[in-house]
C-alpha positions as CSV (number, residue, x, y, z in Angstrom):
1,X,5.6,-15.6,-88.4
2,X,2.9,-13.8,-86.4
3,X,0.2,-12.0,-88.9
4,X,-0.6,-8.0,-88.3
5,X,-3.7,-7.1,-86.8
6,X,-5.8,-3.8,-88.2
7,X,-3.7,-0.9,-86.7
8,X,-0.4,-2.7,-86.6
9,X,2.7,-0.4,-88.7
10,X,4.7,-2.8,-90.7
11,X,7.7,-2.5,-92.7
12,X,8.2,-3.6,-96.3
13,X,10.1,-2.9,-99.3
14,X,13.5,-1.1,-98.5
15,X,11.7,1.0,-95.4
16,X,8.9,2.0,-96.5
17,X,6.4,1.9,-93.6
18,X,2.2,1.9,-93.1
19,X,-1.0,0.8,-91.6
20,X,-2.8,-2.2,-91.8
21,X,-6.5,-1.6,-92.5
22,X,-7.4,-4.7,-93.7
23,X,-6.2,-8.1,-93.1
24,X,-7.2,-11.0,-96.1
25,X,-6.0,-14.4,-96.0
26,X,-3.1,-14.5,-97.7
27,X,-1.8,-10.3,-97.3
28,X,-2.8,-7.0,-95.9
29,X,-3.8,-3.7,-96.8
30,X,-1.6,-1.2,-95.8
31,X,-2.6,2.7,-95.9
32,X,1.1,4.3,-97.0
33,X,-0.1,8.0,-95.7
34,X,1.5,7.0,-92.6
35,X,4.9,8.2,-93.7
36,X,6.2,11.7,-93.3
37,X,7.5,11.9,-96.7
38,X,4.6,10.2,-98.3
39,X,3.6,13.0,-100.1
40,X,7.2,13.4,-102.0
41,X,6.8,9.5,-102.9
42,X,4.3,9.9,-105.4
43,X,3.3,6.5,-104.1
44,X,-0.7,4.9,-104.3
45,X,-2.6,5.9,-100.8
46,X,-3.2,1.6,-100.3
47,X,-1.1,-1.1,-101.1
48,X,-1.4,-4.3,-100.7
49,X,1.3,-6.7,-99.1
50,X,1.6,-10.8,-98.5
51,X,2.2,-11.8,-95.4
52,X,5.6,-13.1,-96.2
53,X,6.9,-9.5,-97.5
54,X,6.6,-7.5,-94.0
55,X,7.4,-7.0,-90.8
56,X,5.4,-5.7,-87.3
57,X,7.4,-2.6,-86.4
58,X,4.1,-0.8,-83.9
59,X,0.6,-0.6,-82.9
């Protein structure tokens, strides 16, 4: 399982999609503004996800 680097886009959760600001031992913190229907959501702006839950879908 390779890790994501700050600036990566990963995938989690059914599609939904963001970008990696921050990378801790065991997850990441992943900025959810990234997707276009963000705003019709009503999700948090940050989330955090373990490495196990995602996948590297970008730079």
């Amino acid at each position: 399982m390779k890790i994501a680097e700050v600036g990566d886009v990963i995938e989690f959760k059914d599609g939904l999609k963001g970008i990696v600001e921050k990378v801790n031992e065991n997850s990441v913190i992943v900025d959810l503004t990234y997707m276009e229907n963000f705003r019709e959501m009503d999700l948090e702006q940050k989330t955090v996800v373990n490495h196990k839950n995602y996948k590297i879908v970008g730079k």
